[in-house]
N, C-alpha and C positions, 0 to 999 in steps of 0.2 A: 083506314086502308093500309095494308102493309103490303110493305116490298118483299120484291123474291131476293134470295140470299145478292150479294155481292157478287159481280162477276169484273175477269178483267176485261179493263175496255176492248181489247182486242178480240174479245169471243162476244161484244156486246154488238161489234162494228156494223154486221150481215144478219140479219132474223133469217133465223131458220124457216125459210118458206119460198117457194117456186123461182118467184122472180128476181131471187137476188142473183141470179144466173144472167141477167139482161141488165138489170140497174143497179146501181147504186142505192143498197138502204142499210141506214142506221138507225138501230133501235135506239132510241132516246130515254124510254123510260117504257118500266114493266109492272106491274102490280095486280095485287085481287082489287075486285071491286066487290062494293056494298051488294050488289045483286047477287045472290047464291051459283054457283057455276060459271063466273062471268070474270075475266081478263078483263085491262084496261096498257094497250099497248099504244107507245107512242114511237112513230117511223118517220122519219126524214128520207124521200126519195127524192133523188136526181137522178133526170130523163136526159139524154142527150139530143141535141136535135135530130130529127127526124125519126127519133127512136119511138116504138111504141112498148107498153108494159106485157102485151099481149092481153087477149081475153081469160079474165081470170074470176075468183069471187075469194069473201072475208064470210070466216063464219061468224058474223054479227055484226052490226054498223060499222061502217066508216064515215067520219066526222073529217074534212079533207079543210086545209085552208091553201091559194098559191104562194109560194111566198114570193117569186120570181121567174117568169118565163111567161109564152102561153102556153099552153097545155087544151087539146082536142080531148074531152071526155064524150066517149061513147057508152053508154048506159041502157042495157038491155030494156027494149018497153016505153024506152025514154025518146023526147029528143035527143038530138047529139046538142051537148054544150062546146061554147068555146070561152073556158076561163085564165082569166089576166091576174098577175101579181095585186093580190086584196083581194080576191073572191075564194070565197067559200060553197062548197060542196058537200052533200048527204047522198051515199047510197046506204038502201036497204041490206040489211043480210041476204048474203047468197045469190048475190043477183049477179048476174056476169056484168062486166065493163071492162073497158080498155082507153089507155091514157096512151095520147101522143105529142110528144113536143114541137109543137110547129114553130118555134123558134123566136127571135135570132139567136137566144145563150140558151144553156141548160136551162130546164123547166125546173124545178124545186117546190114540193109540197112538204106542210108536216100534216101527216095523218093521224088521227086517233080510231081507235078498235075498241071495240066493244066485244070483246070474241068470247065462245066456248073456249072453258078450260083443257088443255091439252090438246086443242086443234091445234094445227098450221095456220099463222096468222094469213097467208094465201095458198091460194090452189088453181093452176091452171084449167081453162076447161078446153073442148075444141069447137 
C-alpha cells in the first residue's frame, strides 16, 4: 500500500467533500488500496450536539467505529441505530444516511472508506 505524496497538515485538516461545511472532519490517513481503483480514506468526525451530518452517501464502504458521544444513525432500508462510545458501524456503498449527535458532548467517530478513486469522499443527496 502506498501513500499519496505528503501534504501539510493544514490542507490535510477538512477532506475535500460535502460535509466539511456542517462538521468537523479530519482526514487521518490517505492511501491506494490493494484493490485496483480503490482509496482507503481515514476521517475523524465531530458532530456537535444536536447537529446532524445531513443525508449524504460514500462511494464505497464505510467502516465507522464511535469513539465518544451518542450518535442517532439513520441508514436508508435500515433500522434507525442508536450508537454509544465502543460501537461499530458498516454502511454499504452509496447508500444514503445521516448522523445526529444526541448528546450530552460532541459525538466523535473515526471512519474508514473504501471509495472510488478520484470520487468525493462524500456527497450530499436530498
Amino acid at each position: 500500500m502506498t501513500s499519496h505524496p505528503a501534504e501539510p497538515a493544514a490542507d490535510r485538516a477538512r477532506p475535500a467533500d460535502e460535509l466539511a461545511s456542517s462538521l468537523k472532519r479530519t482526514e487521518v490517513q490517505h492511501s491506494s488500496s490493494s484493490i485496483p481503483g480503490r482509496d482507503i480514506v481515514q476521517v475523524l468526525t465531530e458532530i456537535p450536539v444536536g447537529v446532524e451530518s445531513g443525508w449524504h452517501y460514500h462511494p464505497g464502504e464505510e467502516v465507522g467505529y464511535i469513539l465518544s458521544g451518542t450518535v442517532q444513525m439513520q441508514i436508508r432500508g435500515q433500522d434507525t441505530l442508536t450508537l454509544n462510545a465502543g460501537d461499530g458501524f458498516l454502511i454499504p456503498p452509496r447508500t444514503p444516511h445521516n448522523a445526529l449527535d444526541l448528546g450530552p458532548g460532541t459525538g466523535r467517530m473515526l471512519s474508514t472508506y473504501i471509495v472510488e478513486v478520484g470520487e468525493p469522499v462524500a456527497t450530499l443527496v436530498d
